[in-house]
N, C-alpha and C positions, 0 to 999 in steps of 0.2 A: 602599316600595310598599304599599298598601292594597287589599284585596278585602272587598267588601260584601255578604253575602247573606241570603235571610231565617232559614235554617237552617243552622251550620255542624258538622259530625258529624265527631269525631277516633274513626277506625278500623273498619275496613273487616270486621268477621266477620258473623257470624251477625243478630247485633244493628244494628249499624252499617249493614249492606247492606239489611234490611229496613226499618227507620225510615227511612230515605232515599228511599227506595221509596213509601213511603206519604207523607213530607212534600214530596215531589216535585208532588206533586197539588194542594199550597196553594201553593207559591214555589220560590223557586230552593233549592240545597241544594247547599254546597261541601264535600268530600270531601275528609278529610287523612288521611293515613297515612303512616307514616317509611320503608317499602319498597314493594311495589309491591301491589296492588290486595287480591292472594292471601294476601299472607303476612298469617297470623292466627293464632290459636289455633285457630280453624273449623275449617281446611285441616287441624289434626294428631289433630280428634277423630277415633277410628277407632270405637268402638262403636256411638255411632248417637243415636236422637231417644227419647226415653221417653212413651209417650202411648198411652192407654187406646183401644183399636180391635176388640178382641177382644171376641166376646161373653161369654165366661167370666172376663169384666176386668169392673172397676166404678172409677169415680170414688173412689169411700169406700176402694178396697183400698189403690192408688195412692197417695189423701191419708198414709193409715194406716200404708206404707210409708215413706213420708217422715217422716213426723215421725217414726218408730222411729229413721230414721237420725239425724236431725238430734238425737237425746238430750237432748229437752227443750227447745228453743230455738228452734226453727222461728215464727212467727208463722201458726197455722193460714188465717186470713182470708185470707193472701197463699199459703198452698200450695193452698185450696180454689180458689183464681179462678186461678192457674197451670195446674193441672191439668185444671179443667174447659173452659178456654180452647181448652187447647190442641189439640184435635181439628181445631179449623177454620182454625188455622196452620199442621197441618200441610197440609189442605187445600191451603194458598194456596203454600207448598210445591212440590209437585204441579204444581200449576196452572204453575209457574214452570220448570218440567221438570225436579224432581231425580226422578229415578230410585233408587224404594226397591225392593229384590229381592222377588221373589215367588216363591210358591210354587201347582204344584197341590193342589187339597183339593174334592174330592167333584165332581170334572172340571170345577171354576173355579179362576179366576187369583186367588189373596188375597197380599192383604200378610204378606211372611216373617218371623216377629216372633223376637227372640231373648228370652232372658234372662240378666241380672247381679246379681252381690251385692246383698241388700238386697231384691229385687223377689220377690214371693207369686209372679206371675206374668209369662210372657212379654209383654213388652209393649215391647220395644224396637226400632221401625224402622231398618232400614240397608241401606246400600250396600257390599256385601261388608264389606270393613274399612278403608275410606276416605267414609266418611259423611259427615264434615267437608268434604272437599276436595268431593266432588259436591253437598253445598248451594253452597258459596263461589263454586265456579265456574258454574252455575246464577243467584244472585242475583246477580253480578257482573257477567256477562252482559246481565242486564236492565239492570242500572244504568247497567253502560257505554251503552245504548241509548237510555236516559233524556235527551229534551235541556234537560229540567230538575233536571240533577247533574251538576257541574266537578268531576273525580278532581283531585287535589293531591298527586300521587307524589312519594313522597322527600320530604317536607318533614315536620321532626321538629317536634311541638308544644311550645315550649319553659313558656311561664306562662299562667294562667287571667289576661286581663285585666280587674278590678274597679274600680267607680266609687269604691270608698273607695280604691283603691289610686290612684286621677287624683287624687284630692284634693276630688270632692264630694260635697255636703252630703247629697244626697237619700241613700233606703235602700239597700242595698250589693248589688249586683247584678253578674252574667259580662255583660259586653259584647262579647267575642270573646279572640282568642288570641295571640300574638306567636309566631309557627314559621319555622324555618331551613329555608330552601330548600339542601338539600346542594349539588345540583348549580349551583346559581348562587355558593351561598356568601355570600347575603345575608337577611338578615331581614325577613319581611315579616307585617303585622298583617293577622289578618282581621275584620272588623268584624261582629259578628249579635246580637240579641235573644233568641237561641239556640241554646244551645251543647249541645251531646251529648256525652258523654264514652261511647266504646264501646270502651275501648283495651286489655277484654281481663286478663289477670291480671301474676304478678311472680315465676313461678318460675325466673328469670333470680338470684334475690334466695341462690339455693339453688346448692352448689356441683354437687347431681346433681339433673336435674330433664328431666319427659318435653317440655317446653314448647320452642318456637323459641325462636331468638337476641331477638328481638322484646318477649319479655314480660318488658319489666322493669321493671313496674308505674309507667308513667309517668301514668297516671288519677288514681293514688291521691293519689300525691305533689305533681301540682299540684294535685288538688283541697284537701288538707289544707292546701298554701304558702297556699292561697287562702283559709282559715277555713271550709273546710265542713266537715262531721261526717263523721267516718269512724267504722264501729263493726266490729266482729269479728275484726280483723285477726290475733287469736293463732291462730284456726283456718284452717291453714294443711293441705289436704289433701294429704299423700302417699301414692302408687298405688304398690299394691303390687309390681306387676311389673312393671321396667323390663328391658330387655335387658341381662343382666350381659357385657359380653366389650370390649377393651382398645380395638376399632376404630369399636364401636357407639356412637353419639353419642347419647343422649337418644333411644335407639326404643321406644316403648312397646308391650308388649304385654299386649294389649286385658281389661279383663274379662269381655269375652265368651268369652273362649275357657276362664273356670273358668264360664261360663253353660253350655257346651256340654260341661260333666263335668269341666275339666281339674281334675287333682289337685295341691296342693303338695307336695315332699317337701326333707325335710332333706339333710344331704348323704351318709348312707348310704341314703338312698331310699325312708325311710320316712315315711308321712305322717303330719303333725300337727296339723292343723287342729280334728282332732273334740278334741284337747288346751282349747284356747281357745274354742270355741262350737259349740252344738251346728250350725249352721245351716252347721258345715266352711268347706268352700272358697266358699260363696258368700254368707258373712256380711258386713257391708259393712267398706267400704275402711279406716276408722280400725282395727278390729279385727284385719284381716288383715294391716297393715300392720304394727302392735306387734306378733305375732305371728310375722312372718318375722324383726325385730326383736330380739327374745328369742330366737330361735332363734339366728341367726346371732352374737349375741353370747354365748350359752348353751356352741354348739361351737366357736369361732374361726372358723367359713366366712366366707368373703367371699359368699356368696350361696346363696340355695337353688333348687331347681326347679320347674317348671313340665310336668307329666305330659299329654300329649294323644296318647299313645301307643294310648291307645283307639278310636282314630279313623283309618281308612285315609288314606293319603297323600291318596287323590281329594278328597275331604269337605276336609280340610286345603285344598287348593289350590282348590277350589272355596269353600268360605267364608270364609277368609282366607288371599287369595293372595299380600296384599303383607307379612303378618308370616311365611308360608312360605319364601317369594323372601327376603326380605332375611335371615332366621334362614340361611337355605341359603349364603347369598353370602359369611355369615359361619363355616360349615362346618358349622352343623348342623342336621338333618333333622327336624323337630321328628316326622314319623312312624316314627320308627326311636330317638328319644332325648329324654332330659327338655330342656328349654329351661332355662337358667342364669337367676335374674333375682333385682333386688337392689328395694327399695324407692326411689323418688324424688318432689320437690317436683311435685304435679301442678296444685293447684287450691286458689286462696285462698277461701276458705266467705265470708268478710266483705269493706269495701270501703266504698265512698263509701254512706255512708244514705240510704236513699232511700224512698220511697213506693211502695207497688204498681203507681202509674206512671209509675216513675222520677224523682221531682222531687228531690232536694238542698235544701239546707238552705238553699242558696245560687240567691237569684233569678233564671232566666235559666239555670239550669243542670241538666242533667238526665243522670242515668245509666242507661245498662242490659247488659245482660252480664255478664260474670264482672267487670267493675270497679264492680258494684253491689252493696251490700248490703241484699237486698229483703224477706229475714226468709226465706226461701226454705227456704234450706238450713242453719238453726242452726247445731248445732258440727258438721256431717260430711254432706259430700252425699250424696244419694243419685246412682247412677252414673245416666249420662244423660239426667237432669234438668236439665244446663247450658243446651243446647239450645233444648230446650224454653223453658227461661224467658227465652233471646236472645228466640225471636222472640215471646213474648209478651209480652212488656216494651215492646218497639218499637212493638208496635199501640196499646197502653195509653199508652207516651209519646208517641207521635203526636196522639191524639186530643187527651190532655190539654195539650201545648201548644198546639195552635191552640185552644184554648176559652179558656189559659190567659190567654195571650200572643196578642191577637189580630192577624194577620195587617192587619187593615182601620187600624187603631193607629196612626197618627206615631211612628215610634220617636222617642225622645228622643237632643236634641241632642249627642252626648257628644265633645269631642275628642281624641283618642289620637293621643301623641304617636309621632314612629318613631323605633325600636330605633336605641337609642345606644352605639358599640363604647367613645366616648371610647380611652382610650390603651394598650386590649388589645393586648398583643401575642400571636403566635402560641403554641401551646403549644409549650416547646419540652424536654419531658422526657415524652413520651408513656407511658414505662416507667412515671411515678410510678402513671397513670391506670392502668393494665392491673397494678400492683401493689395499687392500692386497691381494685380490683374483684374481684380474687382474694380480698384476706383479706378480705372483706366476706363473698364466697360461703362460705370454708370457714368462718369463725366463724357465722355463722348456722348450717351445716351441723353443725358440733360442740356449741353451746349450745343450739341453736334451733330441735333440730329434730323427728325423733317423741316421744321421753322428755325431759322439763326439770327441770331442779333449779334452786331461789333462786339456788342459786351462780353455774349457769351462766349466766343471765336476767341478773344482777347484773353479770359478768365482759362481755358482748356490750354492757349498756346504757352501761358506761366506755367500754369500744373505740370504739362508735360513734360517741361524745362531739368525740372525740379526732378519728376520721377526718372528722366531719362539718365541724370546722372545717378541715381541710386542705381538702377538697373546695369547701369555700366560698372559700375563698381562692383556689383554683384561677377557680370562675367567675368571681370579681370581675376577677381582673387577667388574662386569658387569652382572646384569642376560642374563641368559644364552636363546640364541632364536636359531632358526633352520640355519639360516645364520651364529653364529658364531657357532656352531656347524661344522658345514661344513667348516670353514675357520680352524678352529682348525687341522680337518682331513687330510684336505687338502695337508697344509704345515709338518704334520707329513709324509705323504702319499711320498711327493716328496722328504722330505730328505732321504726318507729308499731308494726310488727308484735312488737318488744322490750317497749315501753312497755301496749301491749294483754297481753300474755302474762303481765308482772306483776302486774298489776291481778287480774284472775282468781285467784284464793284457791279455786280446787278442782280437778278433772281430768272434764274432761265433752268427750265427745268426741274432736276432736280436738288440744284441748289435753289431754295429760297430764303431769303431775308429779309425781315423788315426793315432794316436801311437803308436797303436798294432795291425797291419794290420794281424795277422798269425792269426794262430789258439794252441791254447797249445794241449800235444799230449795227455793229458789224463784230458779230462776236469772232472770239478766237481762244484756241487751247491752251487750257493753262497748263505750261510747261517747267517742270521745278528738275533739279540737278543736287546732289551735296556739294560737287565743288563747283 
């Protein structure tokens, strides 16, 4: 089966649901996503949108914040035009009915701004503590309304398809994608001059991590199968507070609530932050993150806590209701007791190279979101800047492909062939898959993850070696289902991020190593390719 459109966009967040939005206006625009509209990264941001609105904010502070976090590596060009963009995205935002909380001030209604790690000032818009999920559902909304946007649920994007990959001559360009329809169980090509890669990040790649089932960096992985540039991928953000307890699955809790005073303590209860930087509990994410780190391998704890005991139960349930409720459900009262929490895999800082509006190295192809590396956020983000550069990204790539890639155009003639099972049989050892997918997670997780040593880099770059060729041997002779799809991704995902981490000869950000404790004095991005 063939589907032909003028735009076709793999995944549905922040990014994905906005570009679509806007390329809707020139042509048609097919909508792929491996679960169902919502499920995103979007949906699990709880903090909120970062964007200067305040009069005691300025652009310059913002910029100035950012690059602190990002430790030298940011590409300022691209943080100055994100930032100063972004006012009028969030606008459009608005416009689309998400609902940012407000507050009264001088008997008017203003926008409630919080603040987190890293930020001089309050400048983060939100929606109590499901920010994500009230954009998502909000653009999703519209989209679905759109009658020029076809949703493509359930259908998992398996390869970028390229004209050097058919066999011609002309320059090498994405002509669309080949994706498995789950619920039909069949393969089907969709044909575009336009392909969008918004699919989101790969802390799937990580045995603990605050991310969905969903992210397990399948952007990266085909864009790299496919010869594009991938750069940054060692910087690899993990958030400091995750939910530590046996039944809590991946729930993040927010940094906003150390914006709102909360304190860390060790596990006799004393705090330690002013230890490792002055700027305490609200210095950014790489820092806090090594530092619970240290801690907990300092005294043997499995975790440390989270202090917002300063704060009456109401204020707790009133600003963040759904980390109260669920902290509660789990038996503890975050206003009567410290919250447990451990570090986990949150956010890949790098990702497919891209332009400040989105274009890939690769014709015809363009990224934005967290599966973009747009120079944004160098070695370490700043918190709630993700957002923000979804939907600025999207405006920026939108324009730039219809100028690029003109709509009025004769696509070229190109034939693609359809998805050939030949003499797959069924998988018939499922076990193998859900054991490869385990030690994938915890080796990354032991080698790979906030502290690194050559040794360990070294030990993960063999393993991988190893399972990448079973996992190939699995695609070749096996049809193909949504699990080895993702197991495939997977281990492509961690070797780039292995292979990036070596290369790197110093500790900036959020790569650090004991081998290379310095920092080099003129850093530069690390750039990897398969061919």
């Amino acid at each position: 089966m063939h589907h032909r459109s003028d735009f076709l966009v793999i995944g549905s967040g922040i990014a994905g649901l906005s570009f679509a939005l806007k390329a809707a206006r020139h042509g048609s625009v097919a909508m792929i996503t491996k679960r169902q509209g919502i499920d995103s990264n979007t949906a699990w941001a709880q903090g909120g949108v970062a964007c200067v609105t305040a009069e005691d904010d300025s652009f310059e502070l913002h910029i100035e914040d950012t690059l602190d976090a990002g430790a030298g590596l940011c590409h300022e060009d691209v943080v100055r035009a994100i930032v100063t963009e972004g006012p009028a995205r969030i606008q459009e935002l608005i416009d689309y009915g998400v609902a940012f909380d407000r507050q009264e001030q001088n008997g008017e209604s203003v926008v409630s701004l919080g603040r987190e790690g890293g930020h001089s000032k309050r400048r983060i818009l939100h929606s109590r503590d499901t920010t994500g999920r009230e954009i998502g559902e909000k653009l999703l909304t519209a989209a679905q309304a759109e009658p020029n946007i076809t949703f493509f649920e359930h259908h998992y994007a398996i390869d970028l398809i390229t004209t050097s990959k058919l066999g011609l001559a002309s320059e090498n360009r994405c002509v669309g994608i080949y994706a498995l329809d789950e619920r039909a169980g069949e393969v089907i090509t969709f044909r575009s001059d336009r392909v969008v890669l918004a699919t989101g990040g790969c802390g799937k790649v990580y045995l603990y991590t605050s991310n969905p089932d969903v992210a397990t960096g399948d952007g990266v992985a085909m864009a790299w199968r496919a010869g594009a540039m991938i750069a940054n991928m060692e910087f690899i953000q993990f958030h400091p507070t995750v939910l530590y307890h046996p039944k809590a699955k991946s729930f993040l809790i927010s940094e906003a609530l150390r914006g709102e005073g909360g304190i860390l303590l060790d596990k006799d209860g004393r705090p330690f932050m002013a230890n490792y930087d002055e700027r305490r509990d609200l210095a950014p994410r790489d820092i806090v993150a090594r530092a619970i780190d240290t801690e907990m391998k300092r005294s043997g704890s499995r975790c440390v806590f989270l202090d917002m005991r300063h704060h009456s139960k109401s204020f707790l349930q009133d600003r963040f209701p759904h980390i109260y409720q669920t902290c509660l459900a789990h038996g503890i009262d975050a206003a009567v007791e410290p919250i447990p929490v451990v570090p986990a895999a949150h956010y890949q800082c790098g990702g497919v190279k891209t332009s400040v509006d989105g274009a890939t190295s690769l014709k015809g192809l363009y990224a934005i979101g967290e599966v973009a590396s747009t120079g944004l956020h160098g070695a370490n983000r700043l918190a709630s800047n993700s957002l923000l550069e979804g939907a600025v990204l999207a405006h920026r790539a939108s324009k730039h492909i219809v100028a690029s890639i003109p709509l009025e155009r004769s696509p070229q003639k190109v034939r693609i062939p359809a998805w050939q099972s030949g003499d797959a049989e069924d998988v018939d050892e499922l076990v193998v898959i859900y054991h490869n997918w385990d030690e994938i997670r915890r080796l990354m997780w032991d080698y790979v993850s906030i502290v690194r040593t050559d040794k360990r880099l070294q030990r993960a770059a063999t393993r991988l070696q190893n399972l990448k060729r079973e996992v190939h041997e699995f695609y070749w002779n096996f049809k193909i289902t949504a699990d080895l799809l993702e197991l495939r991704n997977l281990v492509d995902v961690a070797a780039v991020i292995v292979e990036s981490a070596r290369l790197r000869q110093e500790s900036r950000g959020l790569h650090w190593t004991l081998n290379h404790p310095n920092k080099e004095d003129s850093p530069k991005d690390t750039v990897v390719t398969r061919f």
